[in-house]
N, C-alpha and C positions, 0 to 999 in steps of 0.2 A: 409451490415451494413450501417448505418447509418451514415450522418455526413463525409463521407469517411473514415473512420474507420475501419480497417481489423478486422475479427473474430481471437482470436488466436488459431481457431480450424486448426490442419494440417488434411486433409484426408486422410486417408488408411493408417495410420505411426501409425505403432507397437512400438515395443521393443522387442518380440520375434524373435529368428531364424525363418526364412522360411520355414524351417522342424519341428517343434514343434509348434502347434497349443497355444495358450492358454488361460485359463480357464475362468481367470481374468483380461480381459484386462485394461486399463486404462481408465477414466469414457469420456474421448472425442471421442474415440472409441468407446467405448459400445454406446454413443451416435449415432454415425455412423452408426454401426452397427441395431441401435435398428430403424431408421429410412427408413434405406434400409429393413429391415424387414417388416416392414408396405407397402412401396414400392411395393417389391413381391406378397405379399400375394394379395394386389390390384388387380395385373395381373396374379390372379389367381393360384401361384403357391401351390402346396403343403408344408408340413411342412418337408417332407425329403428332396423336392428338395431345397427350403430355407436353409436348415442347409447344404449340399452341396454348394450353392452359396455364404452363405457368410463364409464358411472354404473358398473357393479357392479365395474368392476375399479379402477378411480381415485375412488371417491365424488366425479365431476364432474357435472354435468347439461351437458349442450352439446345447442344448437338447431339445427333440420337446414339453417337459414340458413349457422353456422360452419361446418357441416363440409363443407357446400358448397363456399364460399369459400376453405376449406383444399383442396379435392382438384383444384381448380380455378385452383391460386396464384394466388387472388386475392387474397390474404391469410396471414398468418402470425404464430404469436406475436410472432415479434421484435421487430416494429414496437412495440408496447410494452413498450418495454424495451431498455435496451443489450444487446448482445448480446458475450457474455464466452465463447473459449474460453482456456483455459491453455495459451498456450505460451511458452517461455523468451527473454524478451528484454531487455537492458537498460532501457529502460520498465519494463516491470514490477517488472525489480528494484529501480529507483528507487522506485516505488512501494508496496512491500514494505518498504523501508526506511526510509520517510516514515510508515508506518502504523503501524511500531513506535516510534515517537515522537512527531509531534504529530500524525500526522492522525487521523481517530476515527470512527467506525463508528453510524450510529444508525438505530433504525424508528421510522416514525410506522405504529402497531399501525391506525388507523383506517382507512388509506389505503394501508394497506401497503408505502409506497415505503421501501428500505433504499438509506441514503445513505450514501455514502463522502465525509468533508469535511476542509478542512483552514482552518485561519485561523492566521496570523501578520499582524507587523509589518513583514517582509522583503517588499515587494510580488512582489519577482523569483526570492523561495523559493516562493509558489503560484503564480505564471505558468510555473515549471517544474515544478512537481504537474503542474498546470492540461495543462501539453503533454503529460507523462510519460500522462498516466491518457485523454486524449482519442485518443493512438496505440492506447493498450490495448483501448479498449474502441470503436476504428473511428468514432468520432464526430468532430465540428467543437469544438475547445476551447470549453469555457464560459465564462459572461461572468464577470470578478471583481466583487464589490463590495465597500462599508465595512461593516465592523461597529457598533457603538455607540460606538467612538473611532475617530475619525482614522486614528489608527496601523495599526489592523486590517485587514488586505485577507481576503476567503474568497471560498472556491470548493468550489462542491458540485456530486457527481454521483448519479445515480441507478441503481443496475443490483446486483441481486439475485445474480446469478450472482457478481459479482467480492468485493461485501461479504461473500457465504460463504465464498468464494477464500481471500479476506485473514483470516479470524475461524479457520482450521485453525491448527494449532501447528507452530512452527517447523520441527521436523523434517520435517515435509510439505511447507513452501514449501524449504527444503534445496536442493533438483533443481530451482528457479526458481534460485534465488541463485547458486549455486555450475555452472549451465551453462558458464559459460566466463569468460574472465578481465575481459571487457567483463561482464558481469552481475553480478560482486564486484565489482567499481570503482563500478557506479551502485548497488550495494546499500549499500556502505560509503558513498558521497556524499549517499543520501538519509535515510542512520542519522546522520549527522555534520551535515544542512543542521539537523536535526531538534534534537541533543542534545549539540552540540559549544559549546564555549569557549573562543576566542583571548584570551588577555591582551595587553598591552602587552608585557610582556617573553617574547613566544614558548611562553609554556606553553599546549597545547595537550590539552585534556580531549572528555571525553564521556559523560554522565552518562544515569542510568538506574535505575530497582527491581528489576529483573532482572540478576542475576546471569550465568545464565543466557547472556543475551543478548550482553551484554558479555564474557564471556570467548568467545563464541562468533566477536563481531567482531573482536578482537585476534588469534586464529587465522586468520582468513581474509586481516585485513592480513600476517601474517607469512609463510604459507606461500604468497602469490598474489605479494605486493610486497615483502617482505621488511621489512617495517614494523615496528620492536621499539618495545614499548607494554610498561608495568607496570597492577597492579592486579588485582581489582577491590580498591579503597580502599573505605572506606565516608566519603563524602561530609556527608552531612545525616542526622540521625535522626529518625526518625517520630516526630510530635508536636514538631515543631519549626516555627516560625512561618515561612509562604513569603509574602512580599509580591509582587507582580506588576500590573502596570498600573494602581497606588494601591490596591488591596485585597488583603486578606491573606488566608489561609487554614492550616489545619492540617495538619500531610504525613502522611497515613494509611500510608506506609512508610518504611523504610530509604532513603536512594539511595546510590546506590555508584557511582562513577566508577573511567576508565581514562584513562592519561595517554600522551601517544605521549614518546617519546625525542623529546631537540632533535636528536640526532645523523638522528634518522627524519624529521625536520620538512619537510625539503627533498622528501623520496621519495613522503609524503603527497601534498605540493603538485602534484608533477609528476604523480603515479599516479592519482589522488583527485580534490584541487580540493576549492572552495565556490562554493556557488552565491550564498551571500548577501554582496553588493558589500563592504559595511563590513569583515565578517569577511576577508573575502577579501584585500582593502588590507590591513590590519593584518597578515597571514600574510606577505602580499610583503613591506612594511616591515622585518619582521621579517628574514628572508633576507637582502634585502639590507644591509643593517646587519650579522649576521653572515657576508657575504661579505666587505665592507669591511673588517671586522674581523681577519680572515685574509688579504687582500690586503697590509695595512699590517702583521702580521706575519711574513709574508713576507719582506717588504720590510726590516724589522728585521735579520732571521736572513740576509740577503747581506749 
């Protein structure tokens, strides 16, 4: 990789027992697999001794039909499957930054598909997931729909390769985030579309259970944009009642929040941005009301 950047491919790592071959492997595998099959074939083997070598070296069974079609490009894993490699681009880091906040990560074990999703009430907070994650992963954006309320818009995608991507720890995505100063801006924007709070009177937060995280975002607004934030504050305490969309729940942690400077308010805006309209109006609002402010000041003091 690039950049010093690890692949998050593992090699020769199943999920099957060692005695059950199986059919369907997972698509970094099949990748695996379908590249050592070209390998082979190179060095001349046949199609039965290939489908012996990679049963005993991958526990796969492949029929001499695929490897056909493989050596033949007439076919290829990808096809099913998005197809995900890692490299550093504002996209991604928006999406890196949406995934440490609301978006969320799930498998359906039956069917094996791992899905990377995201649901708000912001329709134009997942239409820009929705763009962010269809550049990444080379496809045609997905269709959005409702949820169980009105309010709810979601968008889901499928691709194994990016849901591992995203599930490594921080420090590994690091060398995504921090490429360059366009990739801390859409990391910070997709951290902020995700876990940010405008009030009426300009206070401007971002709240979170990770600690961690949060001072790690106040660093990067500081040293990239000169952004000066306090905290982490501790916000809400675990075991404190969260109400949302008329039903409530129990907060199984801490949250702890970080607060930008009003003196910073302005630098956000220009550096940063929101993507969700409401929020976004109420920022401007806000500005200009404190430009007003200091214009008729001004004006005062001659």
């Amino acid at each position: 990789m690039e950049d010093g950047v690890s692949s998050p491919l593992d090699p020769k790592k199943t999920e099957t027992s060692p005695h059950e071959p199986r059919k369907f492997p997972r698509l970094d595998t099949r990748l695996l697999v379908h590249e050592e099959v070209l390998s082979l074939r190179k060095r001349s083997y046949t199609y039965g001794q290939i489908a012996e070598e990679i049963e005993r070296e991958y526990n796969v069974k492949l029929c001499k039909a695929t490897i056909s079609s493989w050596v033949r490009r007439l076919n290829s894993p990808v096809r099913a499957g998005h197809m995900f490699v890692p490299k550093p681009s504002p996209e991604l880091a928006y999406v890196i930054g949406v995934e440490t906040g609301d978006a969320f990560l799930n498998v359906k074990w039956k069917t094996y598909q791992y899905r990377i999703r995201l649901r708000a009430v912001d329709r134009e907070f997942v239409e820009a997931f929705n763009q962010a994650v269809s550049k990444v992963l080379g496809c045609a954006p997905h269709k959005l729909w409702k949820g169980k309320t009105e309010r709810e818009t979601h968008v889901e995608f499928g691709s194994y390769l990016l849901h591992k991507f995203l599930l490594q720890n921080l420090q590994k995505l690091k060398p995504f985030i921090e490429y360059d100063k366009n990739c801390v801006a859409a990391f910070a924007k997709g951290f902020f579309d995700s876990e940010e709070c405008i009030e009426r009177s300009g206070r401007l937060t971002a709240t979170n259970t990770d600690v961690e995280l949060l001072q790690y975002v106040r660093h990067l607004m500081k040293k990239f944009f000169g952004i000066e934030s306090t905290g982490t504050h501790l916000g809400t305490k675990k075991g404190s009642i969260l109400t949302r969309r008329g039903r409530s729940y129990v907060r199984n942690s801490d949250c702890f929040l970080i607060y930008i400077r009003r003196a910073s308010v302005g630098i956000f805006h220009r550096e940063i941005g929101m993507t969700i309209l409401r929020k976004a109006d109420r920022l401007e609002k806000f500005l200009a009301l404190q430009e007003s402010r200091s214009s008729k000041k001004w004006v005062g003091v001659k």
